[in-house]
N, C-alpha and C positions, 0 to 999 in steps of 0.2 A: 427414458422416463424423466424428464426435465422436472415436471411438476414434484415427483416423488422422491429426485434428489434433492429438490429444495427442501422437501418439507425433513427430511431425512438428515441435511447438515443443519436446521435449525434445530431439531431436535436433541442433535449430538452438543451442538451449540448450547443449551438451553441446561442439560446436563452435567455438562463441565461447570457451567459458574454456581450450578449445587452441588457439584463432589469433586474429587480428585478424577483423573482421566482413568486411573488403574480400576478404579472403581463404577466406571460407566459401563454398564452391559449393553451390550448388540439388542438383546430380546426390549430390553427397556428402549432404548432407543426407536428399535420396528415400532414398538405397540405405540409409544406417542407421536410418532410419524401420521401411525393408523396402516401400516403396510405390514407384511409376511416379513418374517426374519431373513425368510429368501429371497424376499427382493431387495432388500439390503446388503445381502454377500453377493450378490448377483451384481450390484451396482459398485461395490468398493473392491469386493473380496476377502476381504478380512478387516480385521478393526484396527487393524497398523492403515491398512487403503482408506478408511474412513477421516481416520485421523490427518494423512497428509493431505485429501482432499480440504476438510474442513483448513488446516493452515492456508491452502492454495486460495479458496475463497477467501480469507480475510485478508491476507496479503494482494488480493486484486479490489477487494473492497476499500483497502487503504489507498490504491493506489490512481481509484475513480474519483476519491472526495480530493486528490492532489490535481486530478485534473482540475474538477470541479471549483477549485480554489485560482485557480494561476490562470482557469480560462472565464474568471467574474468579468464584475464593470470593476472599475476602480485602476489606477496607477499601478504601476510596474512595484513600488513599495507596497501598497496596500493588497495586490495578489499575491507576493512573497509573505507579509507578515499574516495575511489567511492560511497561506501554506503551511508556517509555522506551530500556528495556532492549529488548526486543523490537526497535524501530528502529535502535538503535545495534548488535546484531547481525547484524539482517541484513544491512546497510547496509555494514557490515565484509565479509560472505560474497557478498554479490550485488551485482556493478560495474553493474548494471543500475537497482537500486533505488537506489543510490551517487546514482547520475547522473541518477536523477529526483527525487530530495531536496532534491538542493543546485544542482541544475541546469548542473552542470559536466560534461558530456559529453568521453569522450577519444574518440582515434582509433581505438583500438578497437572502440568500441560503436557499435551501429545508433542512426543518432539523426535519428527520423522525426523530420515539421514537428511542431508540437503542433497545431495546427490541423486542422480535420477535413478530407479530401481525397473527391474525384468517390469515388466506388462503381462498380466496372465491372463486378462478378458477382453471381450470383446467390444465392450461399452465406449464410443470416443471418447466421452468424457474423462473415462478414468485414463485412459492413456495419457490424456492433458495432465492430472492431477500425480501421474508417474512418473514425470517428466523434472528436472531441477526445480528447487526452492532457493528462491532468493534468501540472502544472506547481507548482513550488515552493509558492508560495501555494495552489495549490489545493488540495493535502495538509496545509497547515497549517489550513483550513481543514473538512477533511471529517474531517482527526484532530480537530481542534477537537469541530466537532458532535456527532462518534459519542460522545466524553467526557463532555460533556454530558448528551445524553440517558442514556447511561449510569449517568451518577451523581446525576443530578437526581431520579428516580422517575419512572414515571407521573403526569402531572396536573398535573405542576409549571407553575405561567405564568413567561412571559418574565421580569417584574419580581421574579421570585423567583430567577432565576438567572442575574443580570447579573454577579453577582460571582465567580461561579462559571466564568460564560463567561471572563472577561477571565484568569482563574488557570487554566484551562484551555489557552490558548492561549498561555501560559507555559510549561505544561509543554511542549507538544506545541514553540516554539518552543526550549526546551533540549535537548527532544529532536535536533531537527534540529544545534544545539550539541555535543552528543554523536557526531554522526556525525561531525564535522568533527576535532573533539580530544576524543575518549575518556578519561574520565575515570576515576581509580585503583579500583583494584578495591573493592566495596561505595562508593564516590562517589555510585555515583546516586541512592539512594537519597535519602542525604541533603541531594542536590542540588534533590529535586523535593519533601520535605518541606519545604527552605526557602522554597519558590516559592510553596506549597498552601501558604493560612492555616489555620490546627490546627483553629478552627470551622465552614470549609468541610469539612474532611473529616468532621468529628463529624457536621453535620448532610447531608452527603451519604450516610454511610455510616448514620446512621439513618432517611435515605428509603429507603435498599433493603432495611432489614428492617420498615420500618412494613408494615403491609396495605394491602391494596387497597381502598379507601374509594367505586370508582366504584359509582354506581348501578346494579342492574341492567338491561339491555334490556327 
């Protein structure tokens, strides 16, 4: 039931930024959904399943606006300082993403194990949702990667983009920098072109307009 888990984690969603998590009930949650209480334990299983689900969405929702940013128009700098900016916004707007970034969970928020847990139903989705949670490093990490491929080209080898990796994971760790102390307005910019060396981005941002040089099938 795709439709009724959506409306299900927004309402779990919607809940949490007016009370504490300990204080969210399942029956409240159903009723503003608009579904049976039992198609909500049918869908999670419990209100610990609700909870890691709801993280597992925001944590992939963060991790579509990072696409979204690194695969714009704009230069190899100006997709990194989106990128930047991007994490430091949401991360300001969502105590959820907050607290998967920097790994400081409050009392407030649902804060499954990271670790993946038994699977007791049948639903795929919840399997996915029982499955590991990313952790600190593991977002500087997968931000890492997505930058790279992003801005290296197709076709590029490893040894062609070790410089690039390591100023990558620069940015992406000032990102995480930024969520913590936000820096003055127009800051970041300038923050992540000190970081980027000027001929990484020259020759990044002229792999994404060279052609396509693969051979045909």
């Amino acid at each position: 039931m795709p439709a009724a888990r959506e409306s299900l984690l927004d309402a779990a969603c919607t809940a949490l930024a007016r009370r504490p998590w300990s204080a969210v009930r399942m029956v409240d949650v159903a009723a503003s959904a608009g579904v049976s209480r039992q198609t909500l334990y049918n869908e999670f299983g419990s209100k610990d399943g609700l909870g890691r689900a709801l993280v597992r969405r925001e944590a992939d929702g963060y991790l579509a606006g990072v696409e979204r940013a690194l695969t714009g128009s704009g230069e190899a700098g100006d997709r990194l300082t989106a990128t930047v900016e991007w994490t430091a916004a949401v991360a300001r707007e969502n105590a959820l993403v907050r607290a998967m970034l920097t790994g400081c969970w409050t009392e407030r928020l649902p804060a499954p194990p990271l670790a993946a847990v038994p699977s007791t139903t049948t639903v795929p989705a919840q399997r996915r949702a029982d499955g590991p949670l990313p952790a600190p490093r593991d977002f500087v990490r997968m931000v890492r990667d997505r930058a790279v491929t992003a801005l290296a080209g197709p076709g590029a080898a490893p040894a062609d983009t070790t410089e690039l990796l390591r100023s990558c994971e620069l940015v992406v760790r000032l990102a995480l920098s930024c969520v913590a102390a936000p820096p003055a307005e127009g800051g970041t910019a300038e923050l992540v072109r000190a970081v980027l060396p000027r001929h990484l981005v020259t020759a990044a941002a002229g792999a994404d307009r060279a052609p396509d040089r693969t051979p045909p099938a």
